[in-house]
C-alpha positions as CSV (number, residue, x, y, z in Angstrom):
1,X,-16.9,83.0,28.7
2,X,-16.5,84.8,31.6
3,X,-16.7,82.3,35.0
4,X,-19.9,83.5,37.0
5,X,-18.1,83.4,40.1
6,X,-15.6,86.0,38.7
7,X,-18.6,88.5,37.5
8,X,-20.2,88.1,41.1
9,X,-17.1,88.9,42.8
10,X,-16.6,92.0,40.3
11,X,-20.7,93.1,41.0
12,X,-19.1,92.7,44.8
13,X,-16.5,94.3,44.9
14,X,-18.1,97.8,43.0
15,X,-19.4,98.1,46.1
16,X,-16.6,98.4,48.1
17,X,-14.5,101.0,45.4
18,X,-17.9,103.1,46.2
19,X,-17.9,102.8,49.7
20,X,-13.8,104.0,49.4
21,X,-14.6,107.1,47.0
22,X,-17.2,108.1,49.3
23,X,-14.5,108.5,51.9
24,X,-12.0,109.7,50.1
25,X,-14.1,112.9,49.6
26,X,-14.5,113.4,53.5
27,X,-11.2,115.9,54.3
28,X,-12.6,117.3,57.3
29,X,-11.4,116.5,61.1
30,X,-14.8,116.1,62.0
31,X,-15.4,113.7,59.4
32,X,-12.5,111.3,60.0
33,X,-15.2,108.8,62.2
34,X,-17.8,108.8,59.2
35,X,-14.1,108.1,57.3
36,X,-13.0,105.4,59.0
37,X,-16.5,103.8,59.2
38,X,-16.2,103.5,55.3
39,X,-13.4,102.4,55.5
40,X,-13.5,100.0,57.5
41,X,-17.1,98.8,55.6
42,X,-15.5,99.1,52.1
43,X,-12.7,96.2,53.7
44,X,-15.1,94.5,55.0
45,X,-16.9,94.2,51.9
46,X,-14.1,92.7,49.8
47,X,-13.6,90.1,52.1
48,X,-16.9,89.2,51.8
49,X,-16.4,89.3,47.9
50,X,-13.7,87.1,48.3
51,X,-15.7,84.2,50.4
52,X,-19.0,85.0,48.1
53,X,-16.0,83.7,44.9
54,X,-14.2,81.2,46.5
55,X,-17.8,79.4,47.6
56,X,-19.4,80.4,44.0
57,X,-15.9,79.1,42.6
58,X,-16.6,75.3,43.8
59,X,-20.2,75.9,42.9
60,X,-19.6,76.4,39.5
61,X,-17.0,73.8,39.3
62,X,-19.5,71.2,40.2
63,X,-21.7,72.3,37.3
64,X,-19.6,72.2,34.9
65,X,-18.0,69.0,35.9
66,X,-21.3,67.1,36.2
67,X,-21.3,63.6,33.9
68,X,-25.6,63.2,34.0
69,X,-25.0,60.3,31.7
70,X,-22.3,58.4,33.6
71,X,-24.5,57.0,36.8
72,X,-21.8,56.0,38.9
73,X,-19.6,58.9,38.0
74,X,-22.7,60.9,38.8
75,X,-23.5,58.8,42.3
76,X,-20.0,60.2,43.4
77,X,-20.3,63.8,42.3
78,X,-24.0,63.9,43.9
79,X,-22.5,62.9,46.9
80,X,-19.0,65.0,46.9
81,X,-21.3,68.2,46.1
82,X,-23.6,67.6,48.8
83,X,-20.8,67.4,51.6
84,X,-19.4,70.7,49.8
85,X,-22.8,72.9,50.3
86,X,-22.6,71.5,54.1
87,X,-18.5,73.0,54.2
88,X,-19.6,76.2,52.7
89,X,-22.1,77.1,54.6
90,X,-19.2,76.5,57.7
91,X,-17.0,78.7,55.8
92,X,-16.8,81.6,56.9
93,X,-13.3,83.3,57.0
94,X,-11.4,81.8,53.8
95,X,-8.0,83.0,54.8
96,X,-5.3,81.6,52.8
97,X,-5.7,78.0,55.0
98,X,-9.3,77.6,54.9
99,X,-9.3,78.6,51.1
100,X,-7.0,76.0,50.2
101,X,-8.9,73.2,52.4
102,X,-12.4,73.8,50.8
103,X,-10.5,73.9,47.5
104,X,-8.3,71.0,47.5
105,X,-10.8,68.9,49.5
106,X,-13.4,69.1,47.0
107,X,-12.1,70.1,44.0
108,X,-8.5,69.2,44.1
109,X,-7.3,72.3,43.1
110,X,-4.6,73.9,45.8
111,X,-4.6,77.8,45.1
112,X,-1.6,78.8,46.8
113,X,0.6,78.5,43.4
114,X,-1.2,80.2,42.1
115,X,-1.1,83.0,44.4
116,X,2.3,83.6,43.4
117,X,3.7,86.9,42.1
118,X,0.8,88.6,43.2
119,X,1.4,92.2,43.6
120,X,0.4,94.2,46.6
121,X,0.8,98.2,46.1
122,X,4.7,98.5,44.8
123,X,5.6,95.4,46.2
124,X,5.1,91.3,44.1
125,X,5.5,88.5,46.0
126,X,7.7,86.2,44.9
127,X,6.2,83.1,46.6
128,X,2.9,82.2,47.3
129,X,3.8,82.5,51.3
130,X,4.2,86.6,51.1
131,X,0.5,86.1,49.5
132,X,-0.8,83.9,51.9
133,X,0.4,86.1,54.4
134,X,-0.8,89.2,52.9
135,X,-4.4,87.7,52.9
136,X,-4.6,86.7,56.5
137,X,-3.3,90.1,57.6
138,X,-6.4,91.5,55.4
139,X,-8.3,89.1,57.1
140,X,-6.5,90.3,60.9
141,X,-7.3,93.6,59.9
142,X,-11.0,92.8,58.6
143,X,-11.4,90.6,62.1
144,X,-9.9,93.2,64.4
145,X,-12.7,95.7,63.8
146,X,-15.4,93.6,63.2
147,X,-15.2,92.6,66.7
148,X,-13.9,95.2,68.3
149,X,-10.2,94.0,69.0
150,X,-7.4,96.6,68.4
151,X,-6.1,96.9,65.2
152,X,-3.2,94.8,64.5
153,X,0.1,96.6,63.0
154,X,1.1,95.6,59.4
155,X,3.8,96.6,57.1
156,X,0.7,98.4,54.9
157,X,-1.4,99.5,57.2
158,X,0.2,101.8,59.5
159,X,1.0,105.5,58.8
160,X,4.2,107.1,59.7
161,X,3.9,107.3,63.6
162,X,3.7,103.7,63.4
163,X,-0.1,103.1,64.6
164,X,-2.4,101.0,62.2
165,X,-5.3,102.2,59.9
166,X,-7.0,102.1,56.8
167,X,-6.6,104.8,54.7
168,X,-8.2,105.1,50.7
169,X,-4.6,103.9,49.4
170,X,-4.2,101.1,51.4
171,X,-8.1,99.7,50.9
172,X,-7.5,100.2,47.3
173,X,-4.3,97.8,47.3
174,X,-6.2,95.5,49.1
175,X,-9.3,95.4,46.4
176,X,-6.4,95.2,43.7
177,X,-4.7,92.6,45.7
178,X,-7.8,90.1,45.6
179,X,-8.2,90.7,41.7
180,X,-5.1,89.5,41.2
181,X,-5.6,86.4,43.9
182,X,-9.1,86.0,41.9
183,X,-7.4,85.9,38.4
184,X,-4.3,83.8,38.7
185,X,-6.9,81.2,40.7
186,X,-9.5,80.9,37.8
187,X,-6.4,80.9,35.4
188,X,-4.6,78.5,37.1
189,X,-8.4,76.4,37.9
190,X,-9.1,76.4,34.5
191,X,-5.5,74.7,33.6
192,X,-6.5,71.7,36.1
């Protein structure tokens, strides 16, 4: 059965392949600002997806891991899943650190195995540290124009001259990119 954090995140991230064909259909000059507004909504989207899984992840986890008919089993659950809903609602940019802290402190589970061989456009990582790094450059990028801050320069993001941006391509690797993340995590959950 599919996990119901992993269909959310899928409902969640349609949005953001919309928001990226939308812009891929604007060639014009003129409509490069409408483009980059997309863009930059469609990324902004999937790393929303990505907190929306990783909170629904734990949520799910404490379902499923609930003992009703062991009382003092269920004493200690009650009170773990209670200081989890506090931490979530505080967590609000799961970059690869603050992903593996709400994961491991409440579940036990540390994702960043996981995470390797993860693929990002041509390239896989062949650690877990290229993924980790990969994610809180998405993050960067995510952060830098959600609060006005200049683009920051990244091996994927910038186009020949050198100067960052999002482009389709680019937005798309980083929507395949999570998928993977999301997969190997709920693979590699499950086995725990």
């Amino acid at each position: 059965m599919a996990s119901a954090a992993k269909v959310k995140f899928d409902v969640l991230l349609e949005r953001s392949e919309a928001l990226s064909k939308v812009a891929g259909t604007l060639k014009k000059k003129t409509e490069q600002p409408s483009k980059t507004v997309l863009l930059h909504a469609a990324l902004a989207s999937q790393v929303a997806a990505w907190e929306v899984y990783i909170k629904n992840l734990l949520a799910e986890y404490f379902l499923k891991t609930g003992k009703p008919t062991d009382a003092s089993f269920s004493a200690i659950h009650s009170l773990l899943q209670a200081r989890m809903k506090v931490a979530a609602k505080k967590l609000n940019t799961p970059n690869s650190e603050h992903c593996r802290e709400f994961l491991y402190t409440f579940s036990g589970f540390d994702p960043w195995p996981s995470w390797a061989g993860a693929k990002f456009d041509k390239t896989i990582f062949g650690n877990s540290l290229h993924s980790r790094n990969r994610l809180d450059e998405i993050f960067l990028v995510r952060h830098s124009f959600a609060h006005g801050f200049t683009m920051p320069a990244h091996s994927w993001n910038t186009n020949a001259a050198g100067a960052p941006h999002l482009d389709c391509k680019n937005v798309s690797c980083c929507a395949k990119f999570f998928l993977i993340c999301v997969f190997e995590q709920i693979t590699h959950f499950r086995a725990t």
